[in-house]
C-alpha positions in Angstrom: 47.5 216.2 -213.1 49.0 214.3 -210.4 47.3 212.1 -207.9 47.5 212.1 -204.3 49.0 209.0 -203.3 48.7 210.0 -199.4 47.6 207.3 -197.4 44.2 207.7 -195.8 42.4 205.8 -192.9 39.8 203.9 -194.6 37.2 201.4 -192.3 36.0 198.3 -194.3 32.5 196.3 -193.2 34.3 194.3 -190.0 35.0 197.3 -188.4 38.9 197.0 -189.0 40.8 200.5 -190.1 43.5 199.9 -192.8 45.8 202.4 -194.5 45.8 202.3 -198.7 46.9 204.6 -201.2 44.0 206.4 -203.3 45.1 204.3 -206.7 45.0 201.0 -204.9 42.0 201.6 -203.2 40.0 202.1 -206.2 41.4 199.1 -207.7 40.4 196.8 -205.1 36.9 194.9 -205.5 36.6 194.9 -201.9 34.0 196.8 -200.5 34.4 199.2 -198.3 33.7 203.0 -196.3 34.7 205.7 -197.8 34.7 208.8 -195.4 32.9 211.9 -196.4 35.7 213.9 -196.3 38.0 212.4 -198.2 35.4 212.1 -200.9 34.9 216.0 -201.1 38.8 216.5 -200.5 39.5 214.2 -203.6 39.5 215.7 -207.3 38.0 213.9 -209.5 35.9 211.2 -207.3 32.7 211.3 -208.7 34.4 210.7 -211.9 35.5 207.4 -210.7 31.4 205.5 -211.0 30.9 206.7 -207.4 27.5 208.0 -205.6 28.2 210.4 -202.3 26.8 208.7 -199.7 24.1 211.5 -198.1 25.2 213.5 -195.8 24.2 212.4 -191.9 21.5 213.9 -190.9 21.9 216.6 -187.5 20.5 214.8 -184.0 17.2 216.0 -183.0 17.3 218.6 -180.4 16.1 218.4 -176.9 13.1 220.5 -177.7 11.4 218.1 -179.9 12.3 215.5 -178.0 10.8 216.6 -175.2 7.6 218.1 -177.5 7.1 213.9 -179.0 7.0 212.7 -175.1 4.3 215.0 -174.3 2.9 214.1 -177.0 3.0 210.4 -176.3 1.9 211.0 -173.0 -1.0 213.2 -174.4 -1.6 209.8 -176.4 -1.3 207.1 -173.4 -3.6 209.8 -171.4 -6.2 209.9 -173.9 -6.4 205.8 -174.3 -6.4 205.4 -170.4 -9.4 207.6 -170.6 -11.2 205.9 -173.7 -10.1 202.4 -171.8 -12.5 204.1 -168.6 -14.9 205.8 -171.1 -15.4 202.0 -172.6 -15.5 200.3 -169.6 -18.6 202.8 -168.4 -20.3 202.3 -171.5 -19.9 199.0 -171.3 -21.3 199.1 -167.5 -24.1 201.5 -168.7 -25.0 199.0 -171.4 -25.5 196.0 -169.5 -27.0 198.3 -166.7 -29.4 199.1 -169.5 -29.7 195.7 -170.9 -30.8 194.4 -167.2 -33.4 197.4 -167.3 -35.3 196.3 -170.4 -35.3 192.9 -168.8 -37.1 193.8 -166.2 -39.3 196.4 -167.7 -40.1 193.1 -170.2 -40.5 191.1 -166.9 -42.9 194.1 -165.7 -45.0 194.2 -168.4 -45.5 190.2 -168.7 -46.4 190.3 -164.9 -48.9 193.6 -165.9 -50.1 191.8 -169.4 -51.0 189.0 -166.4 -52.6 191.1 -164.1 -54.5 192.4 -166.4 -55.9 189.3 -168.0 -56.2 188.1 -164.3 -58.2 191.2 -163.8 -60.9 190.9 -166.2 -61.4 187.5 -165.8 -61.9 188.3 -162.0 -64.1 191.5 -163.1 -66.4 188.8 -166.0 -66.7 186.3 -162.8 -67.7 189.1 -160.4 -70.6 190.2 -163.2 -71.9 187.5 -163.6 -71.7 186.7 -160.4 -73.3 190.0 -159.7 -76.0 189.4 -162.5 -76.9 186.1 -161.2 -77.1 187.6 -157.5 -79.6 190.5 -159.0 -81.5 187.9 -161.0 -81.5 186.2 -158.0 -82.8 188.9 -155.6 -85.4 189.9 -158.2 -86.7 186.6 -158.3 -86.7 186.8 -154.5 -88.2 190.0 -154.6 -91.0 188.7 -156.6 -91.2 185.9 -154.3 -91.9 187.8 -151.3 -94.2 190.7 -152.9 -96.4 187.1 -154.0 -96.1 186.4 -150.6 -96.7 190.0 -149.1 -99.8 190.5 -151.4 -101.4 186.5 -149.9 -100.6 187.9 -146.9 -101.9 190.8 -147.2 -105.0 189.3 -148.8 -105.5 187.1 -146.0 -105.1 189.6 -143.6 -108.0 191.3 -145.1 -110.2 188.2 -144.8 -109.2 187.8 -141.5 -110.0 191.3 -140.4 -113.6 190.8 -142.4 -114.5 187.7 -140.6 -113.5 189.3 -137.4 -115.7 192.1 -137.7 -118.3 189.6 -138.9 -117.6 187.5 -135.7 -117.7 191.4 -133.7 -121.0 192.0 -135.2 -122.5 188.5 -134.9 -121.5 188.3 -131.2 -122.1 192.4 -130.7 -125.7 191.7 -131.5 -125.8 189.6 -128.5 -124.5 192.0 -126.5 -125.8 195.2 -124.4 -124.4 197.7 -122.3 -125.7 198.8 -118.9 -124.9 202.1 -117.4 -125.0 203.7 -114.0 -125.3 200.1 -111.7 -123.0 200.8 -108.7 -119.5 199.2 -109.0 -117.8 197.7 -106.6 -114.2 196.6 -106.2 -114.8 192.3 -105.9 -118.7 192.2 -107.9 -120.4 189.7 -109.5 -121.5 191.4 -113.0 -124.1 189.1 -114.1 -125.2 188.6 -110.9 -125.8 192.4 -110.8 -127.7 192.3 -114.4 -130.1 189.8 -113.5 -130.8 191.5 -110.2 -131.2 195.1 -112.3 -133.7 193.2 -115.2 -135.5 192.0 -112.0 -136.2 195.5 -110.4 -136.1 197.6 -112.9 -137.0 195.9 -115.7 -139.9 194.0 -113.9 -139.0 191.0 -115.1 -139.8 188.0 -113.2 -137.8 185.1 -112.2 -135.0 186.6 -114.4 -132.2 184.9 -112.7 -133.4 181.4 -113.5 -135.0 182.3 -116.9 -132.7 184.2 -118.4 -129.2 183.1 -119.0 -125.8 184.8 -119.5 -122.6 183.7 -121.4 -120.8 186.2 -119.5 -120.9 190.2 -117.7 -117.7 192.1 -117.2 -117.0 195.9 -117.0 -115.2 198.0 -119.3 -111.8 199.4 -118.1 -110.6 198.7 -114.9 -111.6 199.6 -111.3 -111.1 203.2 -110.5 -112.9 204.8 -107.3 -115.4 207.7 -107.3 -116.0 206.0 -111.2 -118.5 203.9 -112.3 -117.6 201.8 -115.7 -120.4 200.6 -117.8 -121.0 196.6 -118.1 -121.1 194.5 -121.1 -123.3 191.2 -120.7 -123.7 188.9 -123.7 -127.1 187.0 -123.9 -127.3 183.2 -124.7 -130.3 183.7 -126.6 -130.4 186.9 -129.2 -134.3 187.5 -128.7 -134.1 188.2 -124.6 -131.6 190.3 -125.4 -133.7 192.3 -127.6 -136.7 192.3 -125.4 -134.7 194.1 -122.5 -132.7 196.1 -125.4 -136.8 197.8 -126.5 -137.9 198.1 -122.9 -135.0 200.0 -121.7 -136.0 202.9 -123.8 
């Protein structure tokens, strides 16, 4: 079979494009780029201890190009919003975190209230206890007092109305003797045992602690007299012969 000994372009690593026959190429340790289609023009070449290079893949069309930047933008869209959604949790959190705070700080200040509470409410029983003890005992005080009192007043009134009797025995009442505006009443008692009484010389015998009428003066109304004796058996002489 007879070889092509047509000279072909071939590119080595530096970038440089040299011309070399098929049978010198093959014989030269230098490595180089063989182009694709002078490999599948060639008879024989894969004989020669050669791999095909793969065949370059086709450029990616505009379509999914365009369908990976949406996509990427789909993907910087979503972490903008989970940056924002992070940041708000994170605000939410130590929104929260200040909340518990004071709700601790609330119930410390109600634990203290509290405690200040029934320690004012203990101070204001007893302090109520001792005021009712307090009034009882006062209580007491005054009905022990209320009951002398009363006691005394009851001696009182019965030595009074001893005192009423003792000096009402002394006493006598004399009706229908003229009354005049300015009188003398004992002067008009003594004259009234003298004529009608018929007792003699009873202005300088008999003696009066005092005469006074009862009530006030009123005209066209005559008030009795009351004249108390300075010796208790005159006055019951005149007392039996004025029946």
């Amino acid at each position: 079979m007879a070889q092509n000994t047509q000279a072909s372009p071939v590119t080595n690593l530096s970038g440089q494009t040299q011309a070399s026959q098929a049978g010198q190429f093959y014989g030269s340790p230098q490595l180089t780029q063989i182009p694709y289609s002078y490999m599948m023009n060639t008879p024989h070449f894969y004989g020669q201890g050669f791999i095909p290079p793969a065949p370059p893949s086709p450029p990616p069309s505009s379509d999914i190009l365009s369908s990976i930047l949406e996509k990427l933008n789909s993907v910087d869209k979503k972490l903008s919003q989970l940056v924002q959604i992070h940041q708000t949790v994170s605000g939410i959190v130590s929104r929260i975190d200040k909340i518990e705070q004071r709700m601790n700080n609330f119930e410390t200040r109600i634990k203290e209230l509290e405690q200040s509470c029934d320690f004012s409410g203990n101070m204001i029983d007893n302090n109520k206890q001792s005021e009712f003890v307090s009034t009882l005992k006062s209580t007491s005080n005054l009905q022990s007092r209320e009951d002398s009192v009363i006691l005394q007043e009851h001696k009182l009134q019965a030595e009074i109305t001893d005192l009423k009797c003792r000096s009402m025995r002394e006493n006598l009442l004399f009706f229908q003797i003229p009354e005049e505006k300015e009188e003398q009443c004992d002067t008009k008692i003594l004259e009234f045992i003298e004529n009608n009484l018929h007792v003699q010389n009873a202005q300088t015998e008999i003696k009066l602690h005092r005469a006074h009428r009862i009530g006030r003066y009123q005209p066209n109304k005559v008030h009795p007299i009351v004249a108390k004796f300075a010796y208790y058996p005159d006055k019951e002489r005149f007392r039996k012969e004025s029946k």
